[in-house]
C-alpha positions as CSV (number, residue, x, y, z in Angstrom):
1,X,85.0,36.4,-45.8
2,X,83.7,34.7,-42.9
3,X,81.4,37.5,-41.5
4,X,80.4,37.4,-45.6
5,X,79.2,34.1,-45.5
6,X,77.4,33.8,-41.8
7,X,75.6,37.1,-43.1
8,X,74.5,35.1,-45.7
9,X,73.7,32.0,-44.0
10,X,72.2,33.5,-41.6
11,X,70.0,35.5,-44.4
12,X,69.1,32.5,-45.7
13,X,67.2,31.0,-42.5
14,X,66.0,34.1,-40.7
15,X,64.1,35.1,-44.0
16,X,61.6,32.4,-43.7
17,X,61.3,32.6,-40.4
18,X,60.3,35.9,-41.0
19,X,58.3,35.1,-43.8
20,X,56.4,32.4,-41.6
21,X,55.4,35.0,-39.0
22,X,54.0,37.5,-41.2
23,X,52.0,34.9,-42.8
24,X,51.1,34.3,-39.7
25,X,49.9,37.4,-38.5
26,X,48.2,38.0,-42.1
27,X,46.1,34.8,-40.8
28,X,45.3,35.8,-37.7
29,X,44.3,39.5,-38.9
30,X,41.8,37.2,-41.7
31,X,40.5,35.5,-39.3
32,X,39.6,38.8,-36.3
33,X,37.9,40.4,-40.0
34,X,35.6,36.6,-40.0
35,X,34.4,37.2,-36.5
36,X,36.9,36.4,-34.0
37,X,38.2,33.2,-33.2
38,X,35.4,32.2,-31.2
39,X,32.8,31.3,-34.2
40,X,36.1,29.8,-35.5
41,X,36.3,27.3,-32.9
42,X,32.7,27.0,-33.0
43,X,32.3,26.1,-36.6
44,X,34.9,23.6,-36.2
45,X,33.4,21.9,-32.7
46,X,30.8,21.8,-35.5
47,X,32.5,20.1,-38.3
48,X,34.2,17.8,-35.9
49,X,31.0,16.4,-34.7
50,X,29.9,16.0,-38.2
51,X,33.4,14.3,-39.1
52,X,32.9,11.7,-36.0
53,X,29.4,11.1,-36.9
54,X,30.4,10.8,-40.7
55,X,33.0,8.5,-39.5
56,X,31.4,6.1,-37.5
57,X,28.2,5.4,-40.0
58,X,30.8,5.1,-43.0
59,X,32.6,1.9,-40.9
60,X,29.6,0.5,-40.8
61,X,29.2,0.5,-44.9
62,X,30.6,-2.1,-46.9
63,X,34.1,-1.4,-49.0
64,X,31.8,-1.2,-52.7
65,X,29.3,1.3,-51.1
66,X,32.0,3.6,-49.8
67,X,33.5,3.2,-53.5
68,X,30.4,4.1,-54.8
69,X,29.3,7.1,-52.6
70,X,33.1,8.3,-53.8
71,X,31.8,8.3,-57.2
72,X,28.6,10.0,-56.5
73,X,30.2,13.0,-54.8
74,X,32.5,14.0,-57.5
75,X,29.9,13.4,-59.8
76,X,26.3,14.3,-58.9
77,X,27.1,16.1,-55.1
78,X,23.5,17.0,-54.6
79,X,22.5,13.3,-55.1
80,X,25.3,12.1,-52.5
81,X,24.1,13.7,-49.8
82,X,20.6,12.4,-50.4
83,X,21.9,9.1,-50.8
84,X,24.0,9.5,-47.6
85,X,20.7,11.3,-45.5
86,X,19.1,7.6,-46.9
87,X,21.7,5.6,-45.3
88,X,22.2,8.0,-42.1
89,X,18.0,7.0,-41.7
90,X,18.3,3.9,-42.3
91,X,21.2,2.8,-39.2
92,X,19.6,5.3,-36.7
93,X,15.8,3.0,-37.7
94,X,18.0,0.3,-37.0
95,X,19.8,1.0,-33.9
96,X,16.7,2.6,-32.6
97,X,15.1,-1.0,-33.4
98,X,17.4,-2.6,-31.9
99,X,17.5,-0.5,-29.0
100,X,13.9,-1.1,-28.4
101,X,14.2,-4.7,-29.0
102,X,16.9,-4.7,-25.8
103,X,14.3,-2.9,-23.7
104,X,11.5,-5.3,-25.0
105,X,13.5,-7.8,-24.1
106,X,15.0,-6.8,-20.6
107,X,11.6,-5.5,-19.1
108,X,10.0,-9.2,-20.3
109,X,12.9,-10.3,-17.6
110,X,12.5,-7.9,-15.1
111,X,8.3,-9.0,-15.3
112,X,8.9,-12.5,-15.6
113,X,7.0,-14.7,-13.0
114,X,8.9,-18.0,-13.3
115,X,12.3,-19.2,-14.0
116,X,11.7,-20.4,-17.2
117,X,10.2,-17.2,-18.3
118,X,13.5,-15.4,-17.3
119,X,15.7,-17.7,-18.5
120,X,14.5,-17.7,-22.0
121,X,14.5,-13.3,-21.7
122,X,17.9,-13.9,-20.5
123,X,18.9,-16.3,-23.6
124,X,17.5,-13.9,-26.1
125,X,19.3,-10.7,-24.7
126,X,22.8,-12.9,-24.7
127,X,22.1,-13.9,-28.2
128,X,21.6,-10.0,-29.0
129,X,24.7,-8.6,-26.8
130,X,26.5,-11.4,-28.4
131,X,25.6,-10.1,-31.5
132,X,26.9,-6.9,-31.2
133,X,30.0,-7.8,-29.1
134,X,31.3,-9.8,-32.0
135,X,30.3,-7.2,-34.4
136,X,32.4,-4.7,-32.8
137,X,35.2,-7.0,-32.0
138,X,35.3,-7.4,-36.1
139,X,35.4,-3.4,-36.7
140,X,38.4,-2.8,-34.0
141,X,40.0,-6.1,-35.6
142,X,39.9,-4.8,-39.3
143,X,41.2,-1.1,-37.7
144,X,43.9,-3.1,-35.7
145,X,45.5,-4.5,-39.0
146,X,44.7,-1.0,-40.4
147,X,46.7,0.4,-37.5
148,X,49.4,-2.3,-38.0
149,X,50.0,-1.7,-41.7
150,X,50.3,2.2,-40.7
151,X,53.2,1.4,-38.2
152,X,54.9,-0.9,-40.5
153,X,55.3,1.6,-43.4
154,X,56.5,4.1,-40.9
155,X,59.0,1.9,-39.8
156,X,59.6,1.1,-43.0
157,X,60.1,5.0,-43.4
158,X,61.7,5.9,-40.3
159,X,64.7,2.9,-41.1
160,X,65.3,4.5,-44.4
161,X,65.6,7.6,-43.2
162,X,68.1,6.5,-40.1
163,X,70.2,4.9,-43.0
164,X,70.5,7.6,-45.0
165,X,70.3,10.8,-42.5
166,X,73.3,12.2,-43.5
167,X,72.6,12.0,-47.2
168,X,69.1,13.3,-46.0
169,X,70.9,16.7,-44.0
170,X,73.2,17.1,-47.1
171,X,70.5,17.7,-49.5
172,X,68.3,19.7,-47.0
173,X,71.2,22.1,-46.6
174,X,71.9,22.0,-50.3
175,X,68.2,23.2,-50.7
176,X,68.3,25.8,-48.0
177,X,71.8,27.2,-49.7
178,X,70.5,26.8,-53.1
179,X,74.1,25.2,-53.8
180,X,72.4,22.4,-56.9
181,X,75.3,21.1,-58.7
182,X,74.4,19.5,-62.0
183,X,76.5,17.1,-62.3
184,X,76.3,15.1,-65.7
């Protein structure tokens, strides 16, 4: 009865395992028949810059236009990615402006004659590196609370789950044996 039941048992979790590794290999065979795995890992080096790029601009969007640019995917997708080639134009004329504002500004001190002449280049490049210093400290601040509210529902997650492991192991091994009881 005991050889029964570790036969079974053991049928039980070397079956997906099993299962697992053919799908596995039926993945792997899909993906030779695409082209191999190097244009794989190219297309997703691809999408990966796209994703950061995406990323970065969308932080820098306020919380209604994100909302909005939601809305305009699901419903008018060819429109969205106008809007968002708009918007991608628009903060690479501005950084490029501001870029060349910087340079403007830091050959006007590297030129200047007299001390006053530098010192009013050097006042107007603080005031602009200020300017962006706090901007950014503002972006990692809001994705520092993000990043806080993350850990706290985790721990949140990972307490419950300490508390009630062994209820937790019971019903996994409940699953795995398909032994439901119904009770009433």
């Amino acid at each position: 009865m005991k050889y029964l039941l570790m036969a079974v048992l053991a049928g039980l979790l070397i079956s997906p395992v099993f299962a697992k590794e053919d799908e596995a290999n039926e993945r792997r065979e899909r993906r030779e028949r695409r082209g191999g795995n190097s244009e794989r890992k190219e297309r997703m080096e691809r999408k990966g810059q796209n994703g950061q790029n995406t990323w970065k601009f969308m932080q820098n969007i306020s919380a209604e236009e994100r909302k909005r640019l939601r809305k305009l995917k699901i419903t008018n997708p060819e429109e969205f990615k106008e809007e968002i080639a708009k918007i991608v134009k628009r903060f690479k004329a501005e950084k490029k402006e501001l870029d060349t504002k910087i340079k403007k500004i830091v050959q006007q001190y590297k030129n200047a004659e007299n001390a006053k002449t530098k010192k009013e280049a050097m006042k107007q490049l603080r005031k602009i590196t200020q300017k962006i210093f706090l901007e950014k400290m503002q972006k990692n601040k809001k994705r520092l609370e993000s990043l806080e509210s993350h850990v706290k529902k985790m721990r949140k997650e990972y307490d419950f789950r300490k508390k009630n492991a062994d209820k937790i192991i019971q019903s996994r091994l409940n699953t795995l044996t398909n032994n439901t009881k119904f009770d009433w």
